[in-house]
C-alpha positions as CSV (number, residue, x, y, z in Angstrom):
1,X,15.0,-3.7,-13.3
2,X,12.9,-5.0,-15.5
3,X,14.2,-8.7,-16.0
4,X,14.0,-8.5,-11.7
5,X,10.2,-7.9,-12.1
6,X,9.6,-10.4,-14.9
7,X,11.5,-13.2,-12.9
8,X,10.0,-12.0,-9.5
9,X,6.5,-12.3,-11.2
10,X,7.1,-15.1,-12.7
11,X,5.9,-13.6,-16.0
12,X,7.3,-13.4,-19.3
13,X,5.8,-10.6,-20.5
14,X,6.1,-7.1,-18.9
15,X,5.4,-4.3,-21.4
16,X,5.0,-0.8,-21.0
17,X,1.0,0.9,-20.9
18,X,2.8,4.4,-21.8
19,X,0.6,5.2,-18.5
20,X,3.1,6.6,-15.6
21,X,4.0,9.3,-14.2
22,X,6.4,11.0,-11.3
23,X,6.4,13.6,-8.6
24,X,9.2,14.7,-6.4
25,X,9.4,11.6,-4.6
26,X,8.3,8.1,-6.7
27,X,8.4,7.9,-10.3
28,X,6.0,5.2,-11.5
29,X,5.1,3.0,-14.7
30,X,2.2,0.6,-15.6
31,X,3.2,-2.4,-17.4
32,X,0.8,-5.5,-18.9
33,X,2.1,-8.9,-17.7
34,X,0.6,-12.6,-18.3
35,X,-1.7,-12.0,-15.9
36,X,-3.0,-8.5,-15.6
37,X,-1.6,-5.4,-15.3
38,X,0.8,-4.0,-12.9
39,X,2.2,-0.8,-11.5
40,X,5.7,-0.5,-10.5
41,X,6.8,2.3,-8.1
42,X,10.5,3.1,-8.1
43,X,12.4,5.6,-6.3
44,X,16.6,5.6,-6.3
45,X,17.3,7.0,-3.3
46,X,18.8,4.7,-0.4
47,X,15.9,4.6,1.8
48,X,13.4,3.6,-0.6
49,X,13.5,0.5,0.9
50,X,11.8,1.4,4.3
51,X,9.2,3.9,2.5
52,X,8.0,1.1,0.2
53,X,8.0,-1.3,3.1
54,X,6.0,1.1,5.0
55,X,3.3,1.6,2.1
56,X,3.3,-2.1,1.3
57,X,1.7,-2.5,4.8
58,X,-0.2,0.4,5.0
59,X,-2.1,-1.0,1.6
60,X,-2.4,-4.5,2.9
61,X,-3.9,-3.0,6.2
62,X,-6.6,-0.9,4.6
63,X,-7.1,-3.6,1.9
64,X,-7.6,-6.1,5.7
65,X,-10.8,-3.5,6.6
66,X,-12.9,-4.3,3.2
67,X,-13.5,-0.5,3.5
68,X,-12.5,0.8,0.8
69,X,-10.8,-0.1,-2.7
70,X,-7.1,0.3,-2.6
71,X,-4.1,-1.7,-5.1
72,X,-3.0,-4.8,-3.8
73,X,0.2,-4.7,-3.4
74,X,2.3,-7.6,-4.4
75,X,5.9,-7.1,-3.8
76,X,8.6,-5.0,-3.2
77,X,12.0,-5.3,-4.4
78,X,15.9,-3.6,-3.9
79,X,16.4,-2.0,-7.3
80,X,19.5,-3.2,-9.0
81,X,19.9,0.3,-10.0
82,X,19.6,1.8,-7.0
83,X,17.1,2.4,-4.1
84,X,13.9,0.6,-4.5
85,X,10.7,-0.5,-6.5
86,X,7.1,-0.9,-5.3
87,X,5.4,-3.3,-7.4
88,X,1.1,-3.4,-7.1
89,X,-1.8,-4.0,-8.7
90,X,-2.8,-1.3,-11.6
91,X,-6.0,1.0,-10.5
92,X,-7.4,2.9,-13.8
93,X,-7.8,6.1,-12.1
94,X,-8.7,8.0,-14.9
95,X,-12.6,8.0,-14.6
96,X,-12.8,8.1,-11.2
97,X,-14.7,11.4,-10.3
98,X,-18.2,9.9,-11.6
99,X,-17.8,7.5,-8.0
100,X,-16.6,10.4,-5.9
101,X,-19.7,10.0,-3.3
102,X,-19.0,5.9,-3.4
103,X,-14.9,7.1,-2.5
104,X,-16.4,9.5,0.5
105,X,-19.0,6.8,1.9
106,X,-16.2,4.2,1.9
107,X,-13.7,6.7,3.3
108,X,-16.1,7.5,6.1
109,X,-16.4,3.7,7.0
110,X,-12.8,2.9,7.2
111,X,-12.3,5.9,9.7
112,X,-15.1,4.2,11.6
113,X,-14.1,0.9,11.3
114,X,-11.8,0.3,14.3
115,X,-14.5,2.0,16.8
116,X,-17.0,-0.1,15.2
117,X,-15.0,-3.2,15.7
118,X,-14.3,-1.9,19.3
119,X,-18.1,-1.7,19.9
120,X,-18.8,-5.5,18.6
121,X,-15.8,-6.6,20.9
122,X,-13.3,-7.6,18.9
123,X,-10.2,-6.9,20.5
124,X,-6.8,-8.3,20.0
125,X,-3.4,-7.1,20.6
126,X,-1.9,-5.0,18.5
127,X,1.0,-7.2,16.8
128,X,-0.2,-5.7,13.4
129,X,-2.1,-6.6,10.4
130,X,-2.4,-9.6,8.5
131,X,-4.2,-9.4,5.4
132,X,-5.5,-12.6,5.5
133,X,-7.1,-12.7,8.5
134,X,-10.0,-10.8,10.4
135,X,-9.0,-7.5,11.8
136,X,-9.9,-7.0,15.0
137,X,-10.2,-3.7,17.3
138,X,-7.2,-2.1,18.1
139,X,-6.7,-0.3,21.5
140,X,-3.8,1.9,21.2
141,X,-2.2,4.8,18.5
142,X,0.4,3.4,16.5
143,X,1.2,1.1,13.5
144,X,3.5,-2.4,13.4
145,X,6.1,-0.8,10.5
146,X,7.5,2.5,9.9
147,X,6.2,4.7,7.3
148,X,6.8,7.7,5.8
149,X,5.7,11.4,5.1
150,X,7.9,12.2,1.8
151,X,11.1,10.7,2.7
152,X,10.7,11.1,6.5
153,X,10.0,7.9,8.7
154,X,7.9,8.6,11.2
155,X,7.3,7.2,14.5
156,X,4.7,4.9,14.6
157,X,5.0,3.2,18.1
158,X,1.8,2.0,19.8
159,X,0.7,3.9,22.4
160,X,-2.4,5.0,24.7
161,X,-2.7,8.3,23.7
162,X,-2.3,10.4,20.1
163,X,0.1,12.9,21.7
């Protein structure tokens, strides 16, 4: 796994923080690399795949609103061990509770952020996101990729209505 990273990253050195940690779904680990620090996300089972692809855009598309602060993520990757790794950018979340009303203010604007792009008249259709471009104001319910709740993909086809 970790010769994939460090030849994926192009880096030669990927060390362990000791920082990491797991839950019942996604183990994780933060490593130093030549350029900054990483955090890899790793999870064996066989769908991993389509749960890391799902977060991967889910990141980039709130990362696309410049609402709030969220890891970029960089790439993910079929473990050779099994199942699949999430690699991002590392977010020292130790200290964070001294910027909880900055977290809530930008939390507020991202869940205004499409109705305030829908007011300016930005619209678009709604063949996803691309982090490098503008987003623009998005009409229907829905998302361009599958994602999950735990392990379960969920439906995210566009449509008029939340129902």
């Amino acid at each position: 796994m970790e010769d994939l990273i460090k030849k994926t990253l192009g880096t030669a050195t990927l060390k362990k923080t000791g920082v990491g940690g797991g839950g019942c779904i996604n183990e994780g680990e933060a490593y130093f690399t030549d350029t900054g620090t990483i955090f890899v996300k790793r999870n064996a089972k066989k769908k991993a795949k389509l749960l890391f692809d799902g977060e991967f855009a889910s990141l980039k598309a709130l990362l696309a609103t410049r609402t709030v602060r969220a890891p970029e993520p960089i790439t993910v990757l079929d473990n050779p061990a099994g199942g699949a790794l999430l690699v991002m950018e590392y977010l020292d979340m130790r200290r964070v509770t001294r910027f909880s009303r900055q977290l809530a203010e930008s939390l507020a604007r991202l869940h205004l952020h499409n109705a305030q792009l829908g007011k300016k008249g930005r619209t678009s259709s709604v063949d996803g996101v691309d982090g490098e471009e503008d987003v623009a104001h998005v009409r229907e319910f829905g998302f361009h990729t599958t994602t999950c709740c735990g392990y379960l993909p969920l439906d995210n086809t566009w449509n008029s209505d939340w129902a």
